[in-house]
Z-matrix of the N, CA and C atoms (Angstrom, degrees):
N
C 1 1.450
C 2 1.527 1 107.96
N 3 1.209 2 118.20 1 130.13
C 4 1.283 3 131.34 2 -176.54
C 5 1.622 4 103.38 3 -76.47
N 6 1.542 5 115.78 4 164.01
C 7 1.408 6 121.97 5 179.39
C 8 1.567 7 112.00 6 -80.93
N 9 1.066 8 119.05 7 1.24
C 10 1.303 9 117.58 8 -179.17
C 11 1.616 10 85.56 9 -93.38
N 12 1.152 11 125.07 10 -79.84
C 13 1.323 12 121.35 11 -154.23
C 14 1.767 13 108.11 12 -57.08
N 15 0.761 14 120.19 13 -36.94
C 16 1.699 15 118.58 14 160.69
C 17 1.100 16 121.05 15 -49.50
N 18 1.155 17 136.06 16 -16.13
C 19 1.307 18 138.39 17 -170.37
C 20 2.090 19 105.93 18 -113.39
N 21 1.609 20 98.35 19 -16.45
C 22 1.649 21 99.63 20 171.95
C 23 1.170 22 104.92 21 -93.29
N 24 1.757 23 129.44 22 -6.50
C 25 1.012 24 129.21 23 -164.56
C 26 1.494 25 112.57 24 -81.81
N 27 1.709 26 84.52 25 -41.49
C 28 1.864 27 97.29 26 167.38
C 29 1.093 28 112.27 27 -80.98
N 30 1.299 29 138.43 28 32.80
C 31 1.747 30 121.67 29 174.29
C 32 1.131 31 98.92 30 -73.78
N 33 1.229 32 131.61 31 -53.58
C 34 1.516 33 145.51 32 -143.18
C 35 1.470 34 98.97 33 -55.34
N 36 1.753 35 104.11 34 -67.07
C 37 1.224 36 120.91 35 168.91
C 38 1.661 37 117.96 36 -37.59
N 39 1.079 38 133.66 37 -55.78
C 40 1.473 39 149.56 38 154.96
C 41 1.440 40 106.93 39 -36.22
N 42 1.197 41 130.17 40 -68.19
C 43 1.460 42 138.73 41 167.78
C 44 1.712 43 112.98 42 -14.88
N 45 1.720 44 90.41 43 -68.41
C 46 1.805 45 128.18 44 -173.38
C 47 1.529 46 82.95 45 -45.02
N 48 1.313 47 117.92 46 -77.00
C 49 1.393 48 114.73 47 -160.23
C 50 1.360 49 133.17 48 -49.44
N 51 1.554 50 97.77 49 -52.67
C 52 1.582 51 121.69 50 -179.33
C 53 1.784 52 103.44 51 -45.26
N 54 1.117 53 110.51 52 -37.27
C 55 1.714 54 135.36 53 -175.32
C 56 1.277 55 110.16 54 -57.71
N 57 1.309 56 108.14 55 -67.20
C 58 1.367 57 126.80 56 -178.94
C 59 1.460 58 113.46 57 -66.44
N 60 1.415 59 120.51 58 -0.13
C 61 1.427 60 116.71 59 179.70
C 62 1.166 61 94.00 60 -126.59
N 63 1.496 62 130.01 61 23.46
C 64 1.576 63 123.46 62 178.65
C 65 1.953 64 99.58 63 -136.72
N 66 0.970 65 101.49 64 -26.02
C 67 1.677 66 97.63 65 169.54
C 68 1.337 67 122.95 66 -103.33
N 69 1.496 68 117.15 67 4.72
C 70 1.532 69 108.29 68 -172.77
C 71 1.943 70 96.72 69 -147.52
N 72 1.520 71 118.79 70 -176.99
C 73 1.298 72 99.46 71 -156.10
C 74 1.533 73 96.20 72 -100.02
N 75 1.527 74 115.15 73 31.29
C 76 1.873 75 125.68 74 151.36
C 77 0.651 76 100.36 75 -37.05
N 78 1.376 77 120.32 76 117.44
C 79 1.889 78 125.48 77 150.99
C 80 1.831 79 106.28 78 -76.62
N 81 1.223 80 110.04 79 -57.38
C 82 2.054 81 103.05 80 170.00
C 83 1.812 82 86.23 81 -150.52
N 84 1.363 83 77.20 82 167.57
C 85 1.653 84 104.24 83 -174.54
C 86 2.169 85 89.66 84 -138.05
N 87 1.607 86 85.08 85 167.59
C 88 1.586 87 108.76 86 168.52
C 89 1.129 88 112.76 87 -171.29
N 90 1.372 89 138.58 88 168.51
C 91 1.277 90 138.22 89 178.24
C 92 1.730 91 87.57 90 -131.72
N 93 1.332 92 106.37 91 130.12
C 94 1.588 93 124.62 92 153.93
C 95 1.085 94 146.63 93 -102.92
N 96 0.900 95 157.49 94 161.95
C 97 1.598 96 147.20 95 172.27
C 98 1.491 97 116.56 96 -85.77
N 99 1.040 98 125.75 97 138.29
C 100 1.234 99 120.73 98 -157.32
C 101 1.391 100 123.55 99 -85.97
N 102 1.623 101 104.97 100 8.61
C 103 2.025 102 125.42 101 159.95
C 104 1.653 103 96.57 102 -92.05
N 105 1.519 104 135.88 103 13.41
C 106 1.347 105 113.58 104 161.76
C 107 1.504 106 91.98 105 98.17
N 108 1.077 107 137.32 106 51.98
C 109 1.343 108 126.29 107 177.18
C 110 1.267 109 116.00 108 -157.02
N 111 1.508 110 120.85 109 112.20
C 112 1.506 111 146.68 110 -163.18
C 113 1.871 112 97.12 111 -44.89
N 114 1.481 113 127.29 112 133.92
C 115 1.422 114 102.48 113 167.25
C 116 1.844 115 90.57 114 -138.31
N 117 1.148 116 127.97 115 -34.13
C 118 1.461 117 113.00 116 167.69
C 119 1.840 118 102.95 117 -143.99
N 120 1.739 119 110.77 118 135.27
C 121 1.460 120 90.15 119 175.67
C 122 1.916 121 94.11 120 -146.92
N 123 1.351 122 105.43 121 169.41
C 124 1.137 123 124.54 122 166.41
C 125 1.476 124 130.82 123 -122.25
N 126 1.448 125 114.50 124 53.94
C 127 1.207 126 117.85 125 -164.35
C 128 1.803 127 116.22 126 -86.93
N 129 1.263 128 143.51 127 179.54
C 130 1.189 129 137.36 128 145.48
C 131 1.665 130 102.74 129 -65.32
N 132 1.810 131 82.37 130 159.38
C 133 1.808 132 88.40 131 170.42
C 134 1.805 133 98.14 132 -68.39
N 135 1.764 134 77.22 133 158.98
C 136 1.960 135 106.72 134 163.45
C 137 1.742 136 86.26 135 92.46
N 138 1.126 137 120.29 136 11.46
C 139 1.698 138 96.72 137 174.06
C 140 1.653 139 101.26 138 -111.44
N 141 1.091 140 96.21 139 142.73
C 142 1.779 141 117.61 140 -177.50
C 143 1.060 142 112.17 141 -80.38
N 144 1.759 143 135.05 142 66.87
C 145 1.450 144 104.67 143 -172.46
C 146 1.400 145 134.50 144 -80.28
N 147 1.344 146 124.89 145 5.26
C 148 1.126 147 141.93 146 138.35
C 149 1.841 148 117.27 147 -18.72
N 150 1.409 149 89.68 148 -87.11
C 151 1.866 150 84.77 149 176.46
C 152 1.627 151 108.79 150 -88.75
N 153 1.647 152 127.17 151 36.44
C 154 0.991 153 119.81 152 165.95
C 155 1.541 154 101.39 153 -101.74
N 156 1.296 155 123.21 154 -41.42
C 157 1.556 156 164.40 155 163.15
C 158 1.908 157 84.96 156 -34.54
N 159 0.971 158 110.71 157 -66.00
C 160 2.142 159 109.82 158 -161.51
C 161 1.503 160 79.85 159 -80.90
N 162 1.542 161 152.91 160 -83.23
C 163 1.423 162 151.31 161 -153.31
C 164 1.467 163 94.85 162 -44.42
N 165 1.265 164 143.31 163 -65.38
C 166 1.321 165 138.64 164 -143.42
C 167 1.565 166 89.04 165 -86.04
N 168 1.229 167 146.35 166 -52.72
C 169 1.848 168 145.04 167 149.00
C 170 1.572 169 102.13 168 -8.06
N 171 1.466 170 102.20 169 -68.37
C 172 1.364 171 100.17 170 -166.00
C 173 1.607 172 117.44 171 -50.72
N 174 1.534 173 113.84 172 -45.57
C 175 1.346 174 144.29 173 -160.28
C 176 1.166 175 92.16 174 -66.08
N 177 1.470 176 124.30 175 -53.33
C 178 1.462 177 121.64 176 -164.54
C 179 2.075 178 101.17 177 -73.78
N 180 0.804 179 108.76 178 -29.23
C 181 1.942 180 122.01 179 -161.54
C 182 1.461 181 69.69 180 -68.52
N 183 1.317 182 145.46 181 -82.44
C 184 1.369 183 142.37 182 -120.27
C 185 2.067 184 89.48 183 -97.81
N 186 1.123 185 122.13 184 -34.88
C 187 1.483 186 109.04 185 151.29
C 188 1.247 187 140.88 186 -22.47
N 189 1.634 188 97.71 187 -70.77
C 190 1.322 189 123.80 188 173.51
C 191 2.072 190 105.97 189 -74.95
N 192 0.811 191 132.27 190 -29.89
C 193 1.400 192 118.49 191 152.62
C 194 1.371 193 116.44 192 -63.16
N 195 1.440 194 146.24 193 -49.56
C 196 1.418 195 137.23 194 174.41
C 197 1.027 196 119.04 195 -45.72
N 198 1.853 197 111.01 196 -48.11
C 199 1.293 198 127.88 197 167.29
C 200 1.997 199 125.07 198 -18.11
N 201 1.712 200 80.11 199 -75.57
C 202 1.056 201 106.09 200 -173.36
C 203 1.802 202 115.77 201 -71.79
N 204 1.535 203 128.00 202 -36.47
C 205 1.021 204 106.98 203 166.70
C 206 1.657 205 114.10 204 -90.47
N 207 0.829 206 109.82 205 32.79
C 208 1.707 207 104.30 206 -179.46
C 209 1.739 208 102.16 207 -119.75
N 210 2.001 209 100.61 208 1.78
C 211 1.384 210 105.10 209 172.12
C 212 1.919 211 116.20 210 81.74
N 213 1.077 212 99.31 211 -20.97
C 214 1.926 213 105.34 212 -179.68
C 215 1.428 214 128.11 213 -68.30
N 216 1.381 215 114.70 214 31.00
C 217 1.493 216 139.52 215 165.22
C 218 1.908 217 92.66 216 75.70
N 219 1.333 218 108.25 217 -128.21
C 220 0.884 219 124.12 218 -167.47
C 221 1.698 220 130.20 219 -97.16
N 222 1.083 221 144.64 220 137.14
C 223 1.870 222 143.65 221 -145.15
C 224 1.790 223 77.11 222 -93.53
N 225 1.309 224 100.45 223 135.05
C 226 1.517 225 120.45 224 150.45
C 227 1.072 226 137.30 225 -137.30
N 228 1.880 227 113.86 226 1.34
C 229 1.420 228 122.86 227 155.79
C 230 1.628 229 101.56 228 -166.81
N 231 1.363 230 96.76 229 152.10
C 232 1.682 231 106.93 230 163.00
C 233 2.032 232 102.47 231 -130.90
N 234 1.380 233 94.04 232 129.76
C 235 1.023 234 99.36 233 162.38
C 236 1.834 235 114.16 234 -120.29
N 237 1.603 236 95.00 235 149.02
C 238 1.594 237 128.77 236 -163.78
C 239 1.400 238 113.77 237 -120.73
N 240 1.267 239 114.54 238 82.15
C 241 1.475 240 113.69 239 173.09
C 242 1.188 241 120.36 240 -94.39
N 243 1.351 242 112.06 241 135.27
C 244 1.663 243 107.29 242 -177.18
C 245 1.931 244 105.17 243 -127.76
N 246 1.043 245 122.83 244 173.45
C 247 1.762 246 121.51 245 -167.15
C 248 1.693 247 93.47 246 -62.05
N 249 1.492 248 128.22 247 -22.32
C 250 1.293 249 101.08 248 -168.47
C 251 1.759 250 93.18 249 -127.98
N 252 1.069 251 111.58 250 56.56
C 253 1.366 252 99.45 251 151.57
C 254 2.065 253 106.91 252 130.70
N 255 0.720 254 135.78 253 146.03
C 256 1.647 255 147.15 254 -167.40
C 257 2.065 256 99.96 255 -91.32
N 258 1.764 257 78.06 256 152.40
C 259 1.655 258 85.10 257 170.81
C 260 1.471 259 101.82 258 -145.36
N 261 0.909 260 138.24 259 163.64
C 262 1.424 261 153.35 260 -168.16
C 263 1.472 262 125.51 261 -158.76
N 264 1.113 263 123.92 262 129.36
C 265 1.693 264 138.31 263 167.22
C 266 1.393 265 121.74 264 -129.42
N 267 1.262 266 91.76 265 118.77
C 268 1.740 267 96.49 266 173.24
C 269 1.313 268 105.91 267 -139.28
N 270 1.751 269 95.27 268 133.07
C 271 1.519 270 97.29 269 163.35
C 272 1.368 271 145.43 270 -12.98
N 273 1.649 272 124.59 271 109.07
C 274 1.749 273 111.13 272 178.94
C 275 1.260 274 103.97 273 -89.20
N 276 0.969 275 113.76 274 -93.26
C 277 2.094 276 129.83 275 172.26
C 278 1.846 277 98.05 276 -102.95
N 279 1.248 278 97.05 277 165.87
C 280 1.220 279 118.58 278 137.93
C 281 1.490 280 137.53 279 -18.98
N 282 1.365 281 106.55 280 73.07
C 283 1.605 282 125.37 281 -171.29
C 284 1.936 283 102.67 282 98.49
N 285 0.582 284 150.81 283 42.61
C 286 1.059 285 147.73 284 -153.87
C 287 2.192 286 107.74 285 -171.73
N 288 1.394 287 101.79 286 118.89
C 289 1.425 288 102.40 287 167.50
C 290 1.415 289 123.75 288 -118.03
N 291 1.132 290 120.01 289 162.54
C 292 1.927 291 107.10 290 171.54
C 293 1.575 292 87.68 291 -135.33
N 294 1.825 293 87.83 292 144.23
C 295 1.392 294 104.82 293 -170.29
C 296 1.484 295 109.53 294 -130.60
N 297 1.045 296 108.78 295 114.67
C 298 1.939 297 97.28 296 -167.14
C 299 1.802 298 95.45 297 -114.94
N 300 1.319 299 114.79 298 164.70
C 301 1.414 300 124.98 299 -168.41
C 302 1.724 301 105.19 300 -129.49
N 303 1.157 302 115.94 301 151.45
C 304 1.545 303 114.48 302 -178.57
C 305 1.301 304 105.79 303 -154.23
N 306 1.568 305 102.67 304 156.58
C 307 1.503 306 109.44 305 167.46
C 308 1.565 307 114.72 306 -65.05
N 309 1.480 308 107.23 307 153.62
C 310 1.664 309 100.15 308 165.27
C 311 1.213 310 125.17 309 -63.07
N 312 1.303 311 137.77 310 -8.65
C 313 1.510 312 122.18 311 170.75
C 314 1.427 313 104.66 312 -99.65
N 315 0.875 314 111.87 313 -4.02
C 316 1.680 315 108.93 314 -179.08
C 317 1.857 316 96.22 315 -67.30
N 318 1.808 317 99.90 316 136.43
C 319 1.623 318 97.02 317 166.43
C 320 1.143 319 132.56 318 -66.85
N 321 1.212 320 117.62 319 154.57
C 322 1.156 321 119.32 320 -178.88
C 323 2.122 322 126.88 321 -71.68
N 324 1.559 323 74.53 322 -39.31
C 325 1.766 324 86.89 323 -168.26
C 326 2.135 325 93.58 324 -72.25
N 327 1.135 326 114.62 325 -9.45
C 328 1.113 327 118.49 326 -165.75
C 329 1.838 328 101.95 327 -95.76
N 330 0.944 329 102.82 328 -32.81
C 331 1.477 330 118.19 329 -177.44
C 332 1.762 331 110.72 330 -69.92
N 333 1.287 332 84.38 331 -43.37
C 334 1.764 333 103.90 332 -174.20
C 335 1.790 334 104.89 333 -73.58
N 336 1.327 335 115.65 334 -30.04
C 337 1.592 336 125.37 335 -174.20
C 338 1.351 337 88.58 336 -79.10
N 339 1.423 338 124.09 337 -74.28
C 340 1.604 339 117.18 338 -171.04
C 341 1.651 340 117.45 339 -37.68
N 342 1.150 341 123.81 340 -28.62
C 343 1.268 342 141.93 341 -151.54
C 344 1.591 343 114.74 342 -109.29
N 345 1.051 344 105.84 343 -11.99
C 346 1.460 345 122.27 344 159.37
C 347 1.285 346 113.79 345 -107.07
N 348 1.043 347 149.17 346 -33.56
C 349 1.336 348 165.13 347 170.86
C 350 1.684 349 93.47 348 -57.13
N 351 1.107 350 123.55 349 -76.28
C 352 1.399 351 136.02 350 163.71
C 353 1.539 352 113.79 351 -36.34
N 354 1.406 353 133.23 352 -41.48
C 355 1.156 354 130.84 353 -163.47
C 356 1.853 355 90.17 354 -87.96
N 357 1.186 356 121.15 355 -53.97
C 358 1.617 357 125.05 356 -169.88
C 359 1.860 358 89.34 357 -62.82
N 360 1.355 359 138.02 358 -10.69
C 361 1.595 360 90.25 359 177.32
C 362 1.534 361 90.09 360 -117.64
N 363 1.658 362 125.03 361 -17.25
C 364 1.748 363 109.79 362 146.27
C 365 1.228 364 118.92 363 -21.48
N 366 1.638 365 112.29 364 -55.53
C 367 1.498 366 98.40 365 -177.37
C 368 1.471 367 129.20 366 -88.69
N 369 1.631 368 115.58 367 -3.51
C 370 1.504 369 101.71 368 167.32
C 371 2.191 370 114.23 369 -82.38
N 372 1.679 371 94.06 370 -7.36
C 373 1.471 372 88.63 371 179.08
C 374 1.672 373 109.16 372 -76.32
N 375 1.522 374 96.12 373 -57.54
C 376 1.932 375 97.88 374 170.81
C 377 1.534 376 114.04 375 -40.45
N 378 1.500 377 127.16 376 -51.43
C 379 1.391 378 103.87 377 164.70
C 380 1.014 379 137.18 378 -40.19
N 381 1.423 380 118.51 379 -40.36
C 382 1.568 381 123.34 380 -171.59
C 383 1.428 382 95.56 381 -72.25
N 384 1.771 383 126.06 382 -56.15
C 385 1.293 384 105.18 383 -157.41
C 386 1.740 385 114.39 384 -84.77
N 387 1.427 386 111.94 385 -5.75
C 388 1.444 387 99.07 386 -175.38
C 389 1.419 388 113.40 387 -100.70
């Protein structure tokens, strides 16, 4: 596959995002791979998604260990609030996370609806393209 067509492949994905940070109180979203590695995002400039991509990997690895010895089946989100604003990851498919960012007054239960909604049609696009 050539770099042109890889890159129309992700529009869709790009689309999803751009969306989700224009109809709901998403500030940026991305989906990563779950070894730490950027694969489509919509962030503002000045964000690194590189070491946002390995931090949110890490976050989820040590998730899914609490998870699991604390017995509570399987990780399907961690949320990260900090004084200026929320972060969130939830499962897309299989190797794959979506991570959306918000202001602090933005709700939560509202953040979490957009963000699942978003993650279930992330994953019928990643099916198609992988």
């Amino acid at each position: 596959m050539n770099e042109h067509s890889a890159a129309d492949e992700l529009e869709p994905l790009k689309a999803l995002l751009r969306n989700l940070s224009h109809r709901s109180p998403i500030l940026g979203a991305a989906i990563f791979s779950i070894e730490g590695l950027p694969f489509v995002s919509h962030f503002s400039s000045g964000v690194e998604e590189v070491s946002v991509a390995a931090m949110v990997a890490s976050i989820q690895a040590v998730g899914e260990q609490t998870v699991n010895e604390l017995r509570q089946g399987e990780l399907r989100s961690i949320i990260i609030q900090g004084t200026r604003g929320t972060t969130l990851t939830v499962a897309v498919t299989k190797g794959y996370l979506l991570t959306v960012t918000a202001p602090d007054n933005a709700k939560l239960g509202l953040i979490f609806n957009d963000a699942k909604k978003c993650a279930r049609e992330a994953t019928r696009l990643l099916e198609e393209i992988l």
